[in-house]
N, C-alpha and C positions, 0 to 999 in steps of 0.2 A: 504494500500500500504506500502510494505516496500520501505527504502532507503539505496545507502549504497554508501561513500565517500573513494575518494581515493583522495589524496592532492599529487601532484608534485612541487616537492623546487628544483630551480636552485640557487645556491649559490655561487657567483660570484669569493668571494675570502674567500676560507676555512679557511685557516691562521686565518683573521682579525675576522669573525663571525662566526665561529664554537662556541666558548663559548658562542654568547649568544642564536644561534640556539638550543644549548645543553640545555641551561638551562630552556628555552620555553618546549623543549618536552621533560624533564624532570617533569615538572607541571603537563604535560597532558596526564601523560606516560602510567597512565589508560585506557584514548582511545585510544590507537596506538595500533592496533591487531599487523601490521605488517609493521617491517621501513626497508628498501632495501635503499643501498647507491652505488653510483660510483662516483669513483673519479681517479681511474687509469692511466695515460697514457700509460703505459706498465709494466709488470712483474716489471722492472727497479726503475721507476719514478710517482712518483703523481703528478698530475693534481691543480693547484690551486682553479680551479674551481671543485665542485662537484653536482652531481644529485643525492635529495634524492626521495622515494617515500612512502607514509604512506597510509598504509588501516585504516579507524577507525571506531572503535566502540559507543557505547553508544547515543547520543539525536544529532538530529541537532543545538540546541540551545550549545550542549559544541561544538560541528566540529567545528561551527561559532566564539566562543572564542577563537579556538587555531588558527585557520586561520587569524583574525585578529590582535594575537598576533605576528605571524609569519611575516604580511605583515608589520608589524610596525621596521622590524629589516632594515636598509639599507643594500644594495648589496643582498638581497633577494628576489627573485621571485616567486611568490606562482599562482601555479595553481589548478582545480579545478574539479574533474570529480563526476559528480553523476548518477547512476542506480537506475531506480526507478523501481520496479516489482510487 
């Protein structure tokens, strides 16, 4: 059986934890096939809050360490989708 993860990060206030969200998936920048971000309110203005979303690659024992790192940041919410086929 293959698997395959996609992690959802609400991040409460981009301001405060962006640098250390950056620096988490900076470490693991290996397995993040693909990072998609919003934060917009409009054309105008950003959003304090932002939604990121990460497809990843490689073992479920690394998914496991970045997702634990991530859930260790406060104002960070980390969700969880797995496909198994």
């Amino acid at each position: 059986m293959t698997e395959t993860r996609i992690l959802g990060l609400l991040i409460s206030d981009r301001i405060k934890e962006a640098g250390r969200t950056q620096v988490v998936l900076s470490r693991h920048a290996r397995i993040i096939r693909s990072r998609l971000g919003f934060h917009e309110v409009s054309e105008a203005k950003c959003s304090r809050a932002g939604i990121m979303v990460l497809h990843l690659t490689g073992s479920p024992d690394e998914w496991d360490a970045l997702e634990t790192e991530l859930s260790g940041i406060g104002g960070l919410q980390v969700q969880r989708i797995s496909f198994t086929y």
